[in-house]
N, C-alpha and C positions, 0 to 999 in steps of 0.2 A: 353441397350438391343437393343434399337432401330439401324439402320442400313443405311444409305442415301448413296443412290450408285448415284453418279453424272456422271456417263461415260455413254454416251448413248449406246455407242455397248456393252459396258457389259449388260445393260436392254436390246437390244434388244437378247442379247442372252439368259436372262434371260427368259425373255419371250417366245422365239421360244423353249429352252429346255420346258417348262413348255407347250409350245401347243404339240410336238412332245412325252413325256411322258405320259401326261393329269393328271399330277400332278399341283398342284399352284406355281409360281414361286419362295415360301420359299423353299417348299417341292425338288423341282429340283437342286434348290442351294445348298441346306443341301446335297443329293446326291451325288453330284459331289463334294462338298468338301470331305466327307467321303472316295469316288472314291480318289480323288489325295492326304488326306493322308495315306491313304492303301498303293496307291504305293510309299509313301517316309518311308514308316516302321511303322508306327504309327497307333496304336489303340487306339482310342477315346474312346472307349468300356471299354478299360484297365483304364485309364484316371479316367473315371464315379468310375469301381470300387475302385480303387487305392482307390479316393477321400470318398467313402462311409467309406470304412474300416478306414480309417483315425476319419472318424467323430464316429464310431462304438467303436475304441483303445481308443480315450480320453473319450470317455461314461463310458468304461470298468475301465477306470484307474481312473476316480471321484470316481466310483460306490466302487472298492476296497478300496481307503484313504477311503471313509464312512463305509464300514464295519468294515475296520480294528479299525477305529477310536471307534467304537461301540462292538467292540468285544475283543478287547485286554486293556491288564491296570489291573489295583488291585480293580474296579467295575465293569469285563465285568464279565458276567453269566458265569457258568462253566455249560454248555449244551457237554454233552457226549453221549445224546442218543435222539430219537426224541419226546419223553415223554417232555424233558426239555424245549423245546421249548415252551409248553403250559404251563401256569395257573393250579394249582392243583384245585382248587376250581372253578373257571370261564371255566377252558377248552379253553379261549381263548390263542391266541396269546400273548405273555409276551413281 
């Protein structure tokens, strides 16, 4: 995570971005990277989402093998209506 920039003119420009925006010198670096890859075509923005949906599909796709695993077969309940779902006696959740 961490980041050791050893070029002095890079820090010094690091720093002069960061005094002339009055942002901290993460904050100005993040910036300007964001700045140049805008201009080579690239959304970082797209990147975040792409990557969320991705962790979002494989949630979705356990959560289905565990339903289906729970709902199909020659022991899954035969629930037709939303009565079924409940407990005739408890009213709770079956």
């Amino acid at each position: 995570m961490g980041l050791n920039i050893k070029n002095e003119r890079v820090h010094a420009l690091a720093r002069r971005a960061a005094a002339v925006t009055g942002q901290s010198q993460t904050s100005a670096i993040e910036e300007a990277l964001l700045l140049l890859l805008s201009q080579h075509g690239v959304d970082p923005a797209q990147d975040r989402r792409a990557q969320r949906l991705d962790v979002i599909n494989r949630r979705l796709a356990r959560i289905d093998v565990e339903v289906s695993r729970t709902t199909s077969g020659p022991d899954a309940p035969d629930i037709t209506r939303v009565e079924d779902l409940y407990d005739d006696v408890t009213g709770l959740p079956r």
